[in-house]
TIZAKE-674211 format. One record per residue (C-alpha): residue in three letters; x, y, z. Coordinates in steps of 0.25 Angstrom, whole numbers, plus 5000, padded with zeros to 4 digits. Example, Ala and Ser with C-alpha at 12.3 -4.5 7.8 and 13.67 -1.06 7.14 Angstrom:
2
ala504949825031ser505549965029
***
This chain:
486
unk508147774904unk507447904902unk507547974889unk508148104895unk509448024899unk510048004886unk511048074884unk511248164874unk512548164862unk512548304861unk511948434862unk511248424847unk509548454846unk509348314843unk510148264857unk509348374862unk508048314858unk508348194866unk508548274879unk507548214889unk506548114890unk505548124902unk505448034912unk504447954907unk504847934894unk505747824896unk506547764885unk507247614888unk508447594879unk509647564888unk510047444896unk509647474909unk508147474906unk507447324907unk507547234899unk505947274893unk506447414892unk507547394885unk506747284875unk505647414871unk506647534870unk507747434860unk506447374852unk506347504843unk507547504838unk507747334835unk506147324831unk505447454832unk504047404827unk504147314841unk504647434850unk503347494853unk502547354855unk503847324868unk503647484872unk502047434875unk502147304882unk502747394895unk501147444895unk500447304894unk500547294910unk499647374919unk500947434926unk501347554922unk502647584914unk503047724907unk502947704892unk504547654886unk504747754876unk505547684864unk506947754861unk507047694847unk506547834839unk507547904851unk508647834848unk508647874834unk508448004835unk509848004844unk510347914832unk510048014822unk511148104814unk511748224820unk511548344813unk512948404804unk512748534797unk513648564785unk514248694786unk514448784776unk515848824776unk515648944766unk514949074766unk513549064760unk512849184755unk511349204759unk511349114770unk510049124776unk510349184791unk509549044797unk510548954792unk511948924795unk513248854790unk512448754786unk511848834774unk512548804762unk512048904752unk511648844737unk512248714738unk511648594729unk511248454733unk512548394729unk513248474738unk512348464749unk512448314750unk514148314748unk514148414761unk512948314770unk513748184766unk514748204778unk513748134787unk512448114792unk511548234799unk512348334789unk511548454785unk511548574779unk510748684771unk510848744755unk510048834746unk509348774737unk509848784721unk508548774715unk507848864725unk508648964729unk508249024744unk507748884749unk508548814759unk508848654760unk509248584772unk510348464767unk510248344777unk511148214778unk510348094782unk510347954777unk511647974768unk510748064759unk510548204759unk509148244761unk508648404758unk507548484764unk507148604761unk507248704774unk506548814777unk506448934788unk505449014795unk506249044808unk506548894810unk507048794801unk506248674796unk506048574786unk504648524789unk503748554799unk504848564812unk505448694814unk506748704820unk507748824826unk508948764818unk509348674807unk510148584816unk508848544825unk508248544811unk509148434806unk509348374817unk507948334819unk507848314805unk508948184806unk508248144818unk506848134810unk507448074797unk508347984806unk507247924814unk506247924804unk507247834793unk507647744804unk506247714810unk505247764801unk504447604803unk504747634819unk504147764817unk502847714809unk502647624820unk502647714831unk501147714835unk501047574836unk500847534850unk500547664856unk500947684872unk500047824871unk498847744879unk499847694891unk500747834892unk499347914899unk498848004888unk497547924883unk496147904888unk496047794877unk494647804875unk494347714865unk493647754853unk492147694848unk492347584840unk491747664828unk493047744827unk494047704819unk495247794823unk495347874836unk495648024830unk497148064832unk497648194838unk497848304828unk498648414826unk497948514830unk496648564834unk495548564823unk494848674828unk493648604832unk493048614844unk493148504855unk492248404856unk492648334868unk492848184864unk493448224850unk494548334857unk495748304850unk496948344858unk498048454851unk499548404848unk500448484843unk502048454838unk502848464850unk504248474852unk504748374864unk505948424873unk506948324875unk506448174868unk504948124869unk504447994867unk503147984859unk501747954870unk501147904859unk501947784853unk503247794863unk504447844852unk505347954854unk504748084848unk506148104839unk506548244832unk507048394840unk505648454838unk504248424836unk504248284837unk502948264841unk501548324845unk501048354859unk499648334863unk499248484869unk498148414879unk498948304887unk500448324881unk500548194873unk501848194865unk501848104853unk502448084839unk501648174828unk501448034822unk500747974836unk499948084839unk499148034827unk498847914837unk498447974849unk496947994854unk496148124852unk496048094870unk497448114875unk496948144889unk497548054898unk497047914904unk497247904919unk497247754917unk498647774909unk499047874917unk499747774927unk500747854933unk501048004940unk502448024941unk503148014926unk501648044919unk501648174912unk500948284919unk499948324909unk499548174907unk499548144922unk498448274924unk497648234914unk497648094918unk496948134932unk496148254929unk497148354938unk497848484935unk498948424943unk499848284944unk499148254959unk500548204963unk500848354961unk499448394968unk499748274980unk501248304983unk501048464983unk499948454994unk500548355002unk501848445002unk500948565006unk500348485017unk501448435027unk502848505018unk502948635016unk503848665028unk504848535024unk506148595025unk506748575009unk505448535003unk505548484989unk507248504991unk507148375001unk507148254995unk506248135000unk506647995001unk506447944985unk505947814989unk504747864994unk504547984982unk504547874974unk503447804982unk502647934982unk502747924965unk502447784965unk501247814974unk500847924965unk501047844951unk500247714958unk499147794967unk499047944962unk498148054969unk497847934978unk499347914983unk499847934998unk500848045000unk500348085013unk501148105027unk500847965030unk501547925018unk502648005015unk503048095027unk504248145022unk503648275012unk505048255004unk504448135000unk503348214993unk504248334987unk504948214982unk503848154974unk503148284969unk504648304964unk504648174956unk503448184950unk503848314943unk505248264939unk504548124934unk503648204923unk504048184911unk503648324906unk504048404916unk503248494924unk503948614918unk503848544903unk505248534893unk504148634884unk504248724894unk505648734901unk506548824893unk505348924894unk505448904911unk506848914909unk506949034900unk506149104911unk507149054924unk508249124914unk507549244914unk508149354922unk506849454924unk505849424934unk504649454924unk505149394913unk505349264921unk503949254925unk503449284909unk504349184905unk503649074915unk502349124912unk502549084899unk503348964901unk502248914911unk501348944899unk502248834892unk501748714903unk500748624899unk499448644908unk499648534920unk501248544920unk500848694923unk499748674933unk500748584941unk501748684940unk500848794946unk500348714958unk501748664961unk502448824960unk501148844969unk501648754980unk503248774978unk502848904981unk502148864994unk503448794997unk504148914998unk503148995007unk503848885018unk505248895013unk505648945028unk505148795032unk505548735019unk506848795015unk506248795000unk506248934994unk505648954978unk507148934974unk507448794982unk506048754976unk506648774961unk507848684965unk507048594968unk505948594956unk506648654945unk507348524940unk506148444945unk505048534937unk506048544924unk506748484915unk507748524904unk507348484891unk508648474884unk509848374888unk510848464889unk511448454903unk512048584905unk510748664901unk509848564910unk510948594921unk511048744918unk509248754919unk509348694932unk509448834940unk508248874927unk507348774933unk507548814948unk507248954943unk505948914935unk505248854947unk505848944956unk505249064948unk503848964948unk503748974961unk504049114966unk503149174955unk501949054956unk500949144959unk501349234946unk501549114937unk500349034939
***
């Protein structure tokens, strides 16, 4: 079962977080799953020091298997208390303008705590007696009121995360302090038994024999120049669109923002805690990169030295060659028994694979693949980082400011996800220079692709269905303006 199809309770941030899973991060808690499966995604939560030792035992064959990603830590978050603000049902003087009802005014702590005792999650904020002009946020959790002192620069925050309101502030404080009580052992476990070395990110080069610890990524640069052997690779704290699973040691990445780091070099996403664990080398190893459809882009580029995926590369000139006057190209579908033998051939044979005229004659066959291998990306090739800026710009009305808006949006991609998008607006845009043979103008094209190159990071149903006709403009605009844009 894919993270992305549980289904949400409600509308709140914290259902939010949990909007979509890619493809490849595949999380097995339900019945229909093996037997196997089932066994590794329910061991967390029955004997969570043994969860990760059953995750690994689907890598001790040669065959390859995408990674189980455990759901215990996603289960909690989904189990943690809902957020309930106390309002204020009096008029309070010198209310600062950034807070609402549930500002209190002077309270004490004594009355702080009779108002929270209605329930769990229940929150609000007073003044503080003994320092007049500081704020305190009052929280309900584990039948104890706890206090922290809140602060404001423009956003709201407690500690280091920053957040737009005091609801997503309190809702991903119940989610940390929720998680963090119920599996704090869980959690100080979590690096034991790594799957990092079998998801594609690590050469594995293995250290002299002299050395006793392998240098762990940092925070940020040090300044100094590189070195070659001793370049250490950047992270930085990320926040994750829809829920992410840790490459490092396979848990959920829990929380609404910032809930782990993001390696700048080859888009590593892992727990702050992880990173600590992971080689200075993060390029990765073509030996662990077993697959082509369902890898990450960026990995999959690395991996083989190209500036493209050579499925895009393969497919794209085969289509050049013998398809461009195919009457609905891209809009016919081909028989999916043989798409799925084109993938399979490309997953088992690579560059080397057979997707000639004497293999597949039919060039729907071949639309059809190039088609899945952009759905099947687990980042897609428009990343969730960068939607809302490619959406912003398809519900832009003037011309110009549409095309400075996807200047800058295109700015947002990370280098091989953009590179692929330029060659594949360069030959769409061929396409339509034979749309009296092939019936595929720019705008038929964006039907086609702007589902298949984008994916809405929130769950909501209604605003995924209403960016549909966004997405058909975005790669409509990409291909009439190619030229411009790249």
């Amino acid at each position: 079962m894919k993270a992305g199809r549980v289904a949400a309770q409600d509308g709140s941030p914290r259902r939010r977080a949990a909007a979509r899973a890619p493809p490849l991060m595949r999380v097995l808690p339900c019945q229909c799953q093996p037997r196997a499966a089932r066994t590794a995604s329910a061991a967390p939560r029955a004997r969570p020091a043994a969860a990760a030792a059953m995750a690994l035992t689907l890598f001790d064959t040669d065959e390859y298997r995408p990674p189980v990603w455990k759901s215990y830590l996603y289960q909690l978050q989904q189990e943690a208390p809902h957020p309930r603000r106390i309002t204020c049902t009096r008029e309070v003087e010198n209310r600062p303008k950034y807070y609402g009802r549930e500002f209190h005014g002077m309270i004490s702590r004594e009355e702080a705590d009779q108002l929270l005792s209605v329930a769990e999650g229940s929150y609000l904020i007073r003044e503080s007696q003994r320092q007049p002009g500081t704020y305190t946020l009052a929280l309900r959790f584990g039948s104890q009121t706890r206090n922290f002192r809140l602060y404001y620069d423009g956003k709201h925050f407690v500690g280091e995360k920053r957040f737009e309101s005091i609801h997503d502030l309190v809702t991903d404080g119940l989610i940390t302090l929720y998680i963090e009580t119920k599996a704090a052992e869980y959690i100080a476990k979590m690096t034991i038994n790594p799957i990092y070395e079998h998801v594609g990110y690590t050469t594995l080069n293995r250290e002299p024999a002299h050395k006793k610890h392998m240098p762990s990524l940092r925070d940020e640069h040090d300044g100094k120049e590189s070195t070659g052997e001793d370049e250490v690779a950047e992270k930085r704290v990320h926040t994750f669109r829809g829920p992410h699973w840790c490459e490092y040691c396979a848990n959920f990445m829990w929380g609404l923002i910032a809930q782990g780091v993001k390696c700048a070099d080859c888009g590593l996403n892992v727990h702050k805690q992880c990173s600590k664990m992971v080689p200075n080398d993060c390029k990765p190893d073509l030996k662990h990169v077993k697959k082509v459809y369902s890898c990450d882009l960026t990995t999959l580029v690395k991996a083989h030295f190209t500036k493209r995926p050579m499925v895009v590369d393969m497919c794209i000139r085969e289509i050049e060659s013998r398809g461009l006057n195919s009457e609905g190209l891209y809009r016919v579908s081909g028989f999916s028994d043989l798409i799925e033998d084109v993938k399979m051939a490309f997953d088992r044979d690579g560059e080397k694979a057979d997707i000639s005229v004497n293999m597949y004659e039919d060039i729907n066959i071949i639309t059809g693949a190039l088609k899945l291998y952009f759905r099947d990306l687990p980042i897609p090739l428009i990343t969730y980082d960068a939607y809302p800026k490619f959406i912003e710009s398809a519900k832009t009305t003037d011309p110009d400011e549409q095309l400075e808006i996807l200047h800058e949006a295109l700015k947002l991609l990370p280098p091989a996800h953009c590179e692929t998008l330029r060659y594949l607006m360069a030959h769409l845009k061929r396409v339509t220079l034979h749309e009296k043979e092939n019936l595929m103008s720019a705008e038929n094209l964006g039907i086609v692709f702007g589902p298949t190159l984008m994916r809405a990071p929130e769950l909501d149903a209604m605003a995924a269905l209403n960016d549909i006709r966004y997405q058909r403009l975005v790669v409509e605009m990409l291909i009439k303006n190619e030229d411009i844009l790249f």
